[in-house]
LOLO-549204 format. One record per residue: residue number from 1; residue in one letter; x, y, z of N, C-alpha, C, O in turn. Coordinates in pm, whole numbers, always signed. Layout:
N
R     i   aa       nu       nv       nw      cau      cav      caw       cu       cv       cw       ou       ov       ow
R   NUM    a        X        Y        Z        X        Y        Z        X        Y        Z        X        Y        Z
...
END
This chain:
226
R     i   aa       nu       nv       nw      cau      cav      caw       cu       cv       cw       ou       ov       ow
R     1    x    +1203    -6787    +8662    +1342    -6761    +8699    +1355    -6619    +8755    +1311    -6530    +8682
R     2    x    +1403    -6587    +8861    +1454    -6483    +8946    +1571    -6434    +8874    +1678    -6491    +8853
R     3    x    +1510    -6257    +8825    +1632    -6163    +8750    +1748    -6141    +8880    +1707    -6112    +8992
R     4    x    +1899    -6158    +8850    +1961    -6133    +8898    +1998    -5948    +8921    +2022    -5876    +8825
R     5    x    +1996    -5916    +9011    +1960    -5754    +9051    +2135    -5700    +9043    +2221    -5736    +9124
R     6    x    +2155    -5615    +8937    +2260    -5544    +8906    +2312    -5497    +9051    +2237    -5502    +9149
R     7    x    +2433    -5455    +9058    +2536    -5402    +9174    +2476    -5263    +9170    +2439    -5203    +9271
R     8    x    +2468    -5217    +9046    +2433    -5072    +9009    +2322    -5009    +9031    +2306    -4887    +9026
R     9    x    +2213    -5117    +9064    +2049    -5139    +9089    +1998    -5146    +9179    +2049    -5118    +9287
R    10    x    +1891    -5184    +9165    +1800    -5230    +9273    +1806    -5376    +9407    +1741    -5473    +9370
R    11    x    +1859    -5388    +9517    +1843    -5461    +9569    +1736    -5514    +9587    +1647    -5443    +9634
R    12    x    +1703    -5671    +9553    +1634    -5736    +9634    +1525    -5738    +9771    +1557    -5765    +9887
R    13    x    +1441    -5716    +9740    +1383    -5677    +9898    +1388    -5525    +9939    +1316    -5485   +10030
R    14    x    +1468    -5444    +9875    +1478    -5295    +9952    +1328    -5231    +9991    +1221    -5280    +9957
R    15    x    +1340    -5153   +10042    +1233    -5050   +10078    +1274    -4954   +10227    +1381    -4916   +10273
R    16    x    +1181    -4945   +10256    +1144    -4893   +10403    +1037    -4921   +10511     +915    -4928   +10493
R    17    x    +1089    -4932   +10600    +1015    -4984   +10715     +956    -4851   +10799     +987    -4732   +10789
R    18    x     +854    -4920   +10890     +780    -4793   +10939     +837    -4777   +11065     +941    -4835   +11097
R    19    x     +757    -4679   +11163     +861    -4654   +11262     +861    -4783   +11355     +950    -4833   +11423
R    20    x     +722    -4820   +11334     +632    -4936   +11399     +744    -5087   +11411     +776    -5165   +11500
R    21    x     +769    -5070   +11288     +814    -5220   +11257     +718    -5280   +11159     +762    -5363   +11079
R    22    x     +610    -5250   +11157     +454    -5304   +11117     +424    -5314   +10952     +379    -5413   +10896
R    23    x     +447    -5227   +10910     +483    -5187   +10749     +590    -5162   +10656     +669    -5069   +10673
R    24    x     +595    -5234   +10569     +707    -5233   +10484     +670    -5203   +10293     +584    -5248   +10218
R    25    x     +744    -5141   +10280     +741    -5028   +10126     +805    -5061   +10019     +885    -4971    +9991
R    26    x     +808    -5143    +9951     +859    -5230    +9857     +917    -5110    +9753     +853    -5024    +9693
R    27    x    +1088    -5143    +9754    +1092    -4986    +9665    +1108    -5086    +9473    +1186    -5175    +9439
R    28    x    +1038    -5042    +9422    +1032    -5052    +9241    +1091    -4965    +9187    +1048    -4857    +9226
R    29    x    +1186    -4952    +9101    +1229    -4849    +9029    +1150    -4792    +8938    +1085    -4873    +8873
R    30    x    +1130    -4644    +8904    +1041    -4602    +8830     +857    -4571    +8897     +794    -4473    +8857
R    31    x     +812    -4644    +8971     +741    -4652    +9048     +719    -4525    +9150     +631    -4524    +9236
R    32    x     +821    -4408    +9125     +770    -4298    +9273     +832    -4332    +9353     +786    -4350    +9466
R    33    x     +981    -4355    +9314    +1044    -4481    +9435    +1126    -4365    +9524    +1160    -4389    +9640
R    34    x    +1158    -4224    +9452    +1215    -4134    +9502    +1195    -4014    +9574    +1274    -3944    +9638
R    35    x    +1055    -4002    +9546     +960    -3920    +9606     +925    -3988    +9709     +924    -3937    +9820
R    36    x     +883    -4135    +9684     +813    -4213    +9844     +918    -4207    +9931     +906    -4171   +10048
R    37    x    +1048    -4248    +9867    +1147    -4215    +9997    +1197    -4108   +10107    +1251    -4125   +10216
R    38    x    +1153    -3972   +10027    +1182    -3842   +10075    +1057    -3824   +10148    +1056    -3753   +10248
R    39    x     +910    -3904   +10092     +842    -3863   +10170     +796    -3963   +10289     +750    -3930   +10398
R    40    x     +814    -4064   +10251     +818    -4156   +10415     +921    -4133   +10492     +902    -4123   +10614
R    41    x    +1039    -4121   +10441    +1172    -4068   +10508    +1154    -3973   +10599    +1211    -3978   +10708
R    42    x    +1067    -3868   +10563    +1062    -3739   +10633     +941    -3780   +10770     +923    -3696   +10858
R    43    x     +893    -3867   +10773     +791    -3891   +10876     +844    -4045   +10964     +767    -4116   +11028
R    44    x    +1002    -4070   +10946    +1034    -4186   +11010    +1049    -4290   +10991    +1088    -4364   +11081
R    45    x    +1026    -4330   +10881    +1044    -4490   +10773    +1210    -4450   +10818    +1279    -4358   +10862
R    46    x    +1219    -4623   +10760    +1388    -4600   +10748    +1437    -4714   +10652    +1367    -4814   +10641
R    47    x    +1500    -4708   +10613    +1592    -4786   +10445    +1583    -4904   +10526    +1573    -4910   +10648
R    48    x    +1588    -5003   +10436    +1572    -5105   +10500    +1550    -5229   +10419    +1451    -5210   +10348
R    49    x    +1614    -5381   +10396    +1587    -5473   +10332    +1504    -5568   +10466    +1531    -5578   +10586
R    50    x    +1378    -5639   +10367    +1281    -5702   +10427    +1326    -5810   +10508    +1259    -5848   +10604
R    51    x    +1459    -5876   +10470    +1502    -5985   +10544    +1522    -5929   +10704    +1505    -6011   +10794
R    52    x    +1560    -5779   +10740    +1580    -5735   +10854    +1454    -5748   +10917    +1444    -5773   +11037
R    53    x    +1375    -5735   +10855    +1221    -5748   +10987    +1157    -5783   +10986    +1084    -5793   +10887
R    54    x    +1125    -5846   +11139    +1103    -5959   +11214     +938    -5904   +11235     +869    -6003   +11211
R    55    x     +871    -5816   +11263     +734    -5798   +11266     +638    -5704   +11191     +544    -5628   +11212
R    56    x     +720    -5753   +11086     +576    -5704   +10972     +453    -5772   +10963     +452    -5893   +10987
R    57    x     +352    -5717   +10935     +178    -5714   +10955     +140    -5694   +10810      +56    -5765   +10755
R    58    x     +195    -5609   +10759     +158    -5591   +10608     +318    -5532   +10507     +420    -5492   +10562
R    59    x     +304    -5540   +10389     +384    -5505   +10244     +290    -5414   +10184     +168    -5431   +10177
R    60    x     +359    -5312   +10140     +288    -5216   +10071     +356    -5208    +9916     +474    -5214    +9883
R    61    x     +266    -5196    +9855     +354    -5241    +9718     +252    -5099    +9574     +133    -5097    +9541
R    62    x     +371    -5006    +9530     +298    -4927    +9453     +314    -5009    +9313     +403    -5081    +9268
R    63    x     +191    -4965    +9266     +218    -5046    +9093     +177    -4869    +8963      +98    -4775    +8970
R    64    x     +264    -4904    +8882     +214    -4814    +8785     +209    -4863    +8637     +260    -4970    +8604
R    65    x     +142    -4777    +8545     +112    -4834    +8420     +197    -4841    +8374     +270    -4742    +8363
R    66    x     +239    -4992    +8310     +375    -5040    +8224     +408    -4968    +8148     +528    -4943    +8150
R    67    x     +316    -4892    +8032     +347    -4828    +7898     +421    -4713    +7998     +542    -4731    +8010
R    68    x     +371    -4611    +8061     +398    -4488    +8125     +552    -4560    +8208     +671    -4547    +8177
R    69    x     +502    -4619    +8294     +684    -4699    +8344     +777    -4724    +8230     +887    -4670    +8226
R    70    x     +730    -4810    +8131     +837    -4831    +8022     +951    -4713    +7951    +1073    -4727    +7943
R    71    x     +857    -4583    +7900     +887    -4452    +7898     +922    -4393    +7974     +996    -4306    +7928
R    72    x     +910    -4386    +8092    +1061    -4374    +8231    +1150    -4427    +8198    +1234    -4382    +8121
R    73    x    +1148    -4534    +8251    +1251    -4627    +8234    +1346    -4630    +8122    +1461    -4601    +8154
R    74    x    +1330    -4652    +8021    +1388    -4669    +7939    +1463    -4499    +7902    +1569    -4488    +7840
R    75    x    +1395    -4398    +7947    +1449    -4271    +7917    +1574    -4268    +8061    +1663    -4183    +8055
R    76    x    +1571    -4328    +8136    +1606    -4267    +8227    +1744    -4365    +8247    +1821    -4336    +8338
R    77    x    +1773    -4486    +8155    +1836    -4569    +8112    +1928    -4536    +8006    +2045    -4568    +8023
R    78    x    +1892    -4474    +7894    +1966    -4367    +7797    +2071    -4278    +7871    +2193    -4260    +7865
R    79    x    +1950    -4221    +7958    +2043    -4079    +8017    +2122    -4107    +8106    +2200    -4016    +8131
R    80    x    +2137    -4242    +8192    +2254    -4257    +8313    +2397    -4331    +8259    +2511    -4308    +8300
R    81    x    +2357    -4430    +8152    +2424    -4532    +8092    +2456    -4520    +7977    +2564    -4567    +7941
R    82    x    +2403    -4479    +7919    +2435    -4478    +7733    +2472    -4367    +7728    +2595    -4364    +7726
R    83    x    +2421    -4255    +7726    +2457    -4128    +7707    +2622    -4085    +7774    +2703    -4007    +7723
R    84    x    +2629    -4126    +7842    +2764    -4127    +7958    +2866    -4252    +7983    +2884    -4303    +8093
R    85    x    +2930    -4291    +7862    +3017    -4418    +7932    +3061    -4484    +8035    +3068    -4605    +8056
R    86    x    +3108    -4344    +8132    +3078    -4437    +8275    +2973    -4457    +8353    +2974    -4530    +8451
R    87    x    +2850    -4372    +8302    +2766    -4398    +8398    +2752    -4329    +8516    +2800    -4216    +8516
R    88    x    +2675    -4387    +8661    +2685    -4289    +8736    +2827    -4319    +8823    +2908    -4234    +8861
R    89    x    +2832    -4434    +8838    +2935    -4460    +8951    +3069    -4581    +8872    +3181    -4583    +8923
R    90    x    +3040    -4661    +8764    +3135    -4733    +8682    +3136    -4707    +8537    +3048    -4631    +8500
R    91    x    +3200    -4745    +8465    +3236    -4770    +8335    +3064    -4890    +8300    +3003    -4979    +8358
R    92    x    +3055    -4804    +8161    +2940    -4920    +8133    +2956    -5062    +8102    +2874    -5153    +8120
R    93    x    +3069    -5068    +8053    +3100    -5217    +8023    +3211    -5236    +8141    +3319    -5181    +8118
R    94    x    +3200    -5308    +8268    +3222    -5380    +8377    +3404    -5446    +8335    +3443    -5530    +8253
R    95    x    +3477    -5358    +8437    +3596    -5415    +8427    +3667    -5404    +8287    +3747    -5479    +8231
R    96    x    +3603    -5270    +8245    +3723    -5238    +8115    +3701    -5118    +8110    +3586    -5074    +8104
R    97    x    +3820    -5034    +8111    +3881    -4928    +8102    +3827    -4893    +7972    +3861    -4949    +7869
R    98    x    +3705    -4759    +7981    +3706    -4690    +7810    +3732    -4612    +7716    +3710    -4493    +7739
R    99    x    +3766    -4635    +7630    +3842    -4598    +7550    +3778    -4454    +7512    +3658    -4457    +7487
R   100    x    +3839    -4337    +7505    +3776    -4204    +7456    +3749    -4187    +7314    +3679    -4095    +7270
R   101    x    +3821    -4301    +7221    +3782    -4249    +7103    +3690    -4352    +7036    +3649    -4359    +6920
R   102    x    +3671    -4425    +7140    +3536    -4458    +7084    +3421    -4455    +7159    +3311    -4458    +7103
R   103    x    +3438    -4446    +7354    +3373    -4477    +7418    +3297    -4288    +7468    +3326    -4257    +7583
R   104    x    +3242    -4218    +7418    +3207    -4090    +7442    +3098    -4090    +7478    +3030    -4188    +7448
R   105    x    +3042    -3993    +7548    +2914    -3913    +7564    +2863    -3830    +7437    +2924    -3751    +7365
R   106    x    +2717    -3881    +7435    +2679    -3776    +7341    +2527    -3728    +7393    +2488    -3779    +7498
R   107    x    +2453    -3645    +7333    +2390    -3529    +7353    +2227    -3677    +7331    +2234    -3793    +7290
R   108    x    +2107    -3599    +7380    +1985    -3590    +7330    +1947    -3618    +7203    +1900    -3712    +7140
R   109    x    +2001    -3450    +7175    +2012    -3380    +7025    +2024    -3563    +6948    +1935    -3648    +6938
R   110    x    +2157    -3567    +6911    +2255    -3674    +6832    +2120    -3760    +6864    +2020    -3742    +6795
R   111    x    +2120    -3880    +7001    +2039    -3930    +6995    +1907    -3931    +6880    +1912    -4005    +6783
R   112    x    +1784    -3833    +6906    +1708    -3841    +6851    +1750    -3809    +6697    +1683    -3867    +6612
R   113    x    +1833    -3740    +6659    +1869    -3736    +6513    +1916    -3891    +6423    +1892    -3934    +6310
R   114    x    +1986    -3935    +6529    +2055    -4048    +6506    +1917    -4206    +6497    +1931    -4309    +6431
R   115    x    +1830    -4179    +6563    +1710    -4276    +6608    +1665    -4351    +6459    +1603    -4290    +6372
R   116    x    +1700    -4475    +6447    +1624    -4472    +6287    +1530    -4645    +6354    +1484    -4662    +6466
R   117    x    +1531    -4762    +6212    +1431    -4875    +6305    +1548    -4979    +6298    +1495    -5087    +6273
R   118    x    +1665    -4991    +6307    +1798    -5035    +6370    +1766    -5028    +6545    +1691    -5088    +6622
R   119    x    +1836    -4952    +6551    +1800    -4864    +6715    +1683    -4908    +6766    +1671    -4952    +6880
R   120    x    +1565    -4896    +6659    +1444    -4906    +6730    +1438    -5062    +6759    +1412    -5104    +6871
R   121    x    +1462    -5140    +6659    +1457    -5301    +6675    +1567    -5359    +6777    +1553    -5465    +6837
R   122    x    +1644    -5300    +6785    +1748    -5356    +6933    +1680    -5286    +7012    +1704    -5361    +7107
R   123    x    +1592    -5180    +7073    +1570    -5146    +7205    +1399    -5246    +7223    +1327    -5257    +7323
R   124    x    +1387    -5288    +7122    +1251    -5356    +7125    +1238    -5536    +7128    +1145    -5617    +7134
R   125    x    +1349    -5538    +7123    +1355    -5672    +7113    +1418    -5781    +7274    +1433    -5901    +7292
R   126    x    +1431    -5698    +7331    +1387    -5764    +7480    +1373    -5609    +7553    +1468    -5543    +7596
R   127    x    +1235    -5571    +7555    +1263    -5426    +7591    +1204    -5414    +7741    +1157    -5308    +7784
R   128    x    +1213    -5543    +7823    +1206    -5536    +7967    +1285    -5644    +8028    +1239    -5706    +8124
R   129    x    +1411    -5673    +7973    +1485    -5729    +8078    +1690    -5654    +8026    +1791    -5723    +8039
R   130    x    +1690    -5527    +7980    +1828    -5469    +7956    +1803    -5408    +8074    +1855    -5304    +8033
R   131    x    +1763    -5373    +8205    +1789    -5317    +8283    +1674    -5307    +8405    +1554    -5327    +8383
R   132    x    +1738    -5268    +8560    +1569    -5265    +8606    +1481    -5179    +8598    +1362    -5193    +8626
R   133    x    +1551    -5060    +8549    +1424    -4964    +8544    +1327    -4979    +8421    +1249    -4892    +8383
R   134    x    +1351    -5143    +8345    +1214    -5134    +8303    +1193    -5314    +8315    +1116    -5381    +8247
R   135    x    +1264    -5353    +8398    +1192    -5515    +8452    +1030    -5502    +8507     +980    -5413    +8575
R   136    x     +978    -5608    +8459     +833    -5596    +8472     +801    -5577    +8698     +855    -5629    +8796
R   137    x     +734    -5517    +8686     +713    -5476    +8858     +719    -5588    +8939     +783    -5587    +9044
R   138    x     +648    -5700    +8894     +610    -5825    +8968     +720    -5880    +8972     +724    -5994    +9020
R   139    x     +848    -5817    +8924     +974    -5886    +8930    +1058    -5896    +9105    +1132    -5980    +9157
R   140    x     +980    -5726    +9163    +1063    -5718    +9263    +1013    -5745    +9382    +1075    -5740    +9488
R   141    x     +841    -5787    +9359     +780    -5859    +9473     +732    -5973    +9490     +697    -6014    +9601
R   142    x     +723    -6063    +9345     +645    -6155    +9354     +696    -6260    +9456     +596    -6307    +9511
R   143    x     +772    -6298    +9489     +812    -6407    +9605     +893    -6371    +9664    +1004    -6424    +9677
R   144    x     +823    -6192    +9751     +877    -6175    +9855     +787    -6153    +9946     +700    -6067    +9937
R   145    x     +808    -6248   +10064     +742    -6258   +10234     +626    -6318   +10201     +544    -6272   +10281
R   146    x     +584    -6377   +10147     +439    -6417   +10013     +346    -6434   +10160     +226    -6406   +10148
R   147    x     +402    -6484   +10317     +317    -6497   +10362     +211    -6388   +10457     +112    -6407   +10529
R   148    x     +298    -6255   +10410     +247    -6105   +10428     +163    -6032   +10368     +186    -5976   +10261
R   149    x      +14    -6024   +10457      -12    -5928   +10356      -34    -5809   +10289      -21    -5704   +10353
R   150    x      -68    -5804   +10163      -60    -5689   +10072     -135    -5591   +10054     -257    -5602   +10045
R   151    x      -61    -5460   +10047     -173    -5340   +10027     -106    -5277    +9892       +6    -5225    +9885
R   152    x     -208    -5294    +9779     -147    -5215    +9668     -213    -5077    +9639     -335    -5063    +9647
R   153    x     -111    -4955    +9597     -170    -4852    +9563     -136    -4813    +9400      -33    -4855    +9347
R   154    x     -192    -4764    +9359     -189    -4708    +9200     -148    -4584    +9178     -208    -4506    +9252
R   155    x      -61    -4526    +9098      -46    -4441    +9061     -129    -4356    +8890     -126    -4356    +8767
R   156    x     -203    -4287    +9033     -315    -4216    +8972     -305    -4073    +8981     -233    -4003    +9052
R   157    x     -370    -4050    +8916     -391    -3857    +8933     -473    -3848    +9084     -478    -3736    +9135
R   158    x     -523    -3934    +9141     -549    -3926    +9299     -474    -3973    +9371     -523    -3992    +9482
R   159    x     -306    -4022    +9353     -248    -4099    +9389     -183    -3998    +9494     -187    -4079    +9587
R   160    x     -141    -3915    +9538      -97    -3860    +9678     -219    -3833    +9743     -191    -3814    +9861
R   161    x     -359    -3820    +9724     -462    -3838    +9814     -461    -3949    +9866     -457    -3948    +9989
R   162    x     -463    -4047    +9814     -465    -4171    +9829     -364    -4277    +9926     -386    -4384    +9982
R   163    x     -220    -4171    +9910     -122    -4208    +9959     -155    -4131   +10148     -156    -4168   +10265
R   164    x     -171    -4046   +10093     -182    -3939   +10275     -301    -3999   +10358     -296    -4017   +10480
R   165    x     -433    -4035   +10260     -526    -4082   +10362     -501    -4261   +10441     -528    -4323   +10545
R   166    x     -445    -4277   +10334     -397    -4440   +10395     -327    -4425   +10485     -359    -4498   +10579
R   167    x     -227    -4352   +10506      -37    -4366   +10594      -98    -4247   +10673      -37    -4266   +10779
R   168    x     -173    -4139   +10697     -202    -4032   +10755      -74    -3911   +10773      -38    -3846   +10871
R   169    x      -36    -3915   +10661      +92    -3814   +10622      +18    -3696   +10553      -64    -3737   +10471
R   170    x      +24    -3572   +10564       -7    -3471   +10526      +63    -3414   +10386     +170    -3458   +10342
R   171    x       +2    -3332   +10337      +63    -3317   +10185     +213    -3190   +10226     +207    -3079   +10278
R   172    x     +310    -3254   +10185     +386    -3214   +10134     +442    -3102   +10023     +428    -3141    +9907
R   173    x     +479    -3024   +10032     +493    -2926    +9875     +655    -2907    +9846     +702    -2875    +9737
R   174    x     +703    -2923    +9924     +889    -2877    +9909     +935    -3041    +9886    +1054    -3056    +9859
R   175    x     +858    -3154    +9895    +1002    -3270    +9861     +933    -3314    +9680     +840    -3332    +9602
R   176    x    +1110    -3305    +9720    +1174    -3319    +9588    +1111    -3480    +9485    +1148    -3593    +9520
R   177    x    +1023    -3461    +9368     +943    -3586    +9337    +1029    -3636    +9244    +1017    -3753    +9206
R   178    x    +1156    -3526    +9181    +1232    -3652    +9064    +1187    -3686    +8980    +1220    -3784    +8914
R   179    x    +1076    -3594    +8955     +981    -3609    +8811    +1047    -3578    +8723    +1149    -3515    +8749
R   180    x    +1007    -3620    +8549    +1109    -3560    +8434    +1089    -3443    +8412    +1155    -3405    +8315
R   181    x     +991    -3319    +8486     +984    -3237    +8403    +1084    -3153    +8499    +1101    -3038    +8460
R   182    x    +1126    -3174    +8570    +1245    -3105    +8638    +1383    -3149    +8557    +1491    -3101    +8592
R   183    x    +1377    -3214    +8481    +1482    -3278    +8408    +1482    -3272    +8240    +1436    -3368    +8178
R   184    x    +1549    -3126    +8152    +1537    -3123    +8052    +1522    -3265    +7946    +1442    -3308    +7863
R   185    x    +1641    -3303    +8001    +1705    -3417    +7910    +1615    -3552    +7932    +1611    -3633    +7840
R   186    x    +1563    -3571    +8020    +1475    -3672    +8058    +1318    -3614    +8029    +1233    -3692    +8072
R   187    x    +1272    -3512    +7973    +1178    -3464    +7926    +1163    -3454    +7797    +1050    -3433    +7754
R   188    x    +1265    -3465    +7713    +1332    -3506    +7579    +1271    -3594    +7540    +1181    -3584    +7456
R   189    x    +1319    -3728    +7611    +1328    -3830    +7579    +1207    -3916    +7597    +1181    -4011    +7524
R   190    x    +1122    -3870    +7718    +1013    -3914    +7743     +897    -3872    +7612     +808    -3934    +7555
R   191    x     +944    -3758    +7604     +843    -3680    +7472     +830    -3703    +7342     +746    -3664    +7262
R   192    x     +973    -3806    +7325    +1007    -3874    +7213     +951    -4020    +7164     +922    -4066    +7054
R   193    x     +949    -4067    +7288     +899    -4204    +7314     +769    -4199    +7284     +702    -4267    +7207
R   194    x     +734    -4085    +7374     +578    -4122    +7373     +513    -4089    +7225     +408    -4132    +7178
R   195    x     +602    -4007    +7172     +531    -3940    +7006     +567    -4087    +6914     +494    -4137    +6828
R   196    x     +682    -4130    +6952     +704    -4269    +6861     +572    -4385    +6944     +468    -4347    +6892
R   197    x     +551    -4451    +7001     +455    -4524    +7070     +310    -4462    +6962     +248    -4524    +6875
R   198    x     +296    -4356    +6998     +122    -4328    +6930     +172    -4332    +6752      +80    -4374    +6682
R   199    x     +307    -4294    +6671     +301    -4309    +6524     +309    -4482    +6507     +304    -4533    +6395
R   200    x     +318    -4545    +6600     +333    -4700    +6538     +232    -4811    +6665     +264    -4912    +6727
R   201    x     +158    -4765    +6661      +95    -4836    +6799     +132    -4958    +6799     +129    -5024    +6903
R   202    x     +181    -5019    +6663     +208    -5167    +6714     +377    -5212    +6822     +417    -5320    +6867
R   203    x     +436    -5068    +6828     +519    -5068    +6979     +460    -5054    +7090     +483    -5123    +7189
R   204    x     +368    -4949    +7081     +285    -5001    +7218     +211    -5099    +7239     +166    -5115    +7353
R   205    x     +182    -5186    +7141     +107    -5309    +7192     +216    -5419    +7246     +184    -5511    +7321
R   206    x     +355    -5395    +7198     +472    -5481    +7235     +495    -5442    +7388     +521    -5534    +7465
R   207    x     +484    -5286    +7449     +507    -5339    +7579     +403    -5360    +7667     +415    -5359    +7789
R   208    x     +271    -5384    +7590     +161    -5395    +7652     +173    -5531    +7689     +148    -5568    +7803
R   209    x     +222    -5629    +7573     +255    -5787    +7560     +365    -5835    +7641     +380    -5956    +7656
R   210    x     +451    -5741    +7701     +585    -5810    +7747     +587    -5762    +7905     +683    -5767    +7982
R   211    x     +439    -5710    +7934     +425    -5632    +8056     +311    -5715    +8091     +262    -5685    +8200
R   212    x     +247    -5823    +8021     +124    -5888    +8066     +102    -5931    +8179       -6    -5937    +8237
R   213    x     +231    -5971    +8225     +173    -6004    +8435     +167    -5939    +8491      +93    -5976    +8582
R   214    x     +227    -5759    +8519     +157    -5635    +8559      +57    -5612    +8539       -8    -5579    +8638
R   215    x       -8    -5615    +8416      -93    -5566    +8353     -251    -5659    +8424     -365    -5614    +8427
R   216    x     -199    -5806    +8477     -275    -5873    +8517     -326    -5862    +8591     -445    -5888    +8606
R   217    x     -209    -5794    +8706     -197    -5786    +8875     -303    -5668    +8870     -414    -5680    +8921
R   218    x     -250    -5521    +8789     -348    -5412    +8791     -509    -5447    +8807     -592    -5423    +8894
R   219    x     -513    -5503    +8704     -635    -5525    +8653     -729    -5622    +8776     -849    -5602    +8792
R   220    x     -666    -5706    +8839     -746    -5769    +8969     -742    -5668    +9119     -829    -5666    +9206
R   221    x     -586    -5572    +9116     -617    -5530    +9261     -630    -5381    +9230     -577    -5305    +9311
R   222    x     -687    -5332    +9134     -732    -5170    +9075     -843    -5185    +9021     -952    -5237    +9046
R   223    x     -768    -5102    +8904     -898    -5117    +8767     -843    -5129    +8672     -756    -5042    +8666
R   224    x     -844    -5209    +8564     -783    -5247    +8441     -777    -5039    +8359     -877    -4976    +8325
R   225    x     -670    -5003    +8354     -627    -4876    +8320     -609    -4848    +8165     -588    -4738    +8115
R   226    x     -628    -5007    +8081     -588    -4945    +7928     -779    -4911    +7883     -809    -4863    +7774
END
């Protein structure tokens, strides 16, 4: 079954197209989706849903490690939506006006003080389909253009080598990557996750288990990474 893609989210098909027409950039949330844009952007790609074009040759599709995506995601899900009642652009709960004395913003801080295995068992118990920034990857390509084909890249510690020698884009130093460590509060939270994940490994084996068709895909068009 095909996840229905939030208003607030990710379209269907998005990415960027090359100047060519020829290549197309499958955007994933969490994936480098913001950095690839600033940096294909800056050499002529342009926004773009796949249904618009008519002569693509290949799909380029980045994949990254679920556990490391999950810990994005899910931090970066706290901090736009939960933490903030309205969110970035609506009210979190859709078509209702919220209430201030119950509907507030609160801090990091509170958060992690507040964190007990309540909290932990509702964020774990469907902990890749409350949102897309942590829907499993294969969600946003698997039956798209299927008859195009695919170039996958990994996000690796060689992964902008990797990216410049393929596309012949030169390295970059001024665009903006949207990483967490430019982001207190999203450096928090990532740091939190990841210290909870290694005291109970049997959470990380849960999104190892609920990430298994990524984990599949890696493992045939990379190198199996756990």
């Amino acid at each position: 079954m095909q996840l229905t893609f939030p208003s607030r989210g990710y379209t269907y098909g998005s990415g960027f197209v090359s100047p060519d027409g020829k290549q197309f950039l499958v955007s994933i949330p969490k994936n480098a989706s913001s950095y690839l844009g600033n940096v294909f952007g800056h050499h002529g790609w342009q926004i773009a849903n796949i249904n618009e074009c008519n002569t693509l040759e290949k799909i380029v599709v980045v994949l990254r490690d679920p556990v490391s995506r999950w810990v994005s995601g899910v931090s970066q899900y706290l901090q736009t939506y939960i933490f903030y009642p309205h969110g970035p652009n609506t009210p979190h709960l859709a078509h209702e006006t919220p209430d201030p004395t119950v509907d507030y913003g609160f801090s990091v801080e509170q958060f992690m003080k507040q964190y007990n295995q309540l909290v932990e068992r509702l964020m774990f118990d469907n902990l890749n389909l409350f949102d897309d920034h942590v829907w499993s990857q294969c969600e946003f390509f698997k039956n798209l253009a299927i008859d195009i084909p695919r170039q996958y890249l990994y996000i690796d510690k060689n992964f902008n080598k990797t990216l410049y020698k393929e596309f012949g884009i030169e390295p970059m130093h001024d665009v903006d990557n949207n990483s967490h460590e430019n982001q207190t509060v999203l450096s928090q939270l990532q740091d939190f996750f990841y210290k909870r994940l290694q005291e109970r490994p049997v959470l990380k084996q849960r999104i190892i288990n609920a990430y298994w068709q990524d984990y599949e895909l890696i493992k045939e068009v990379i190198n199996d990474p756990r």
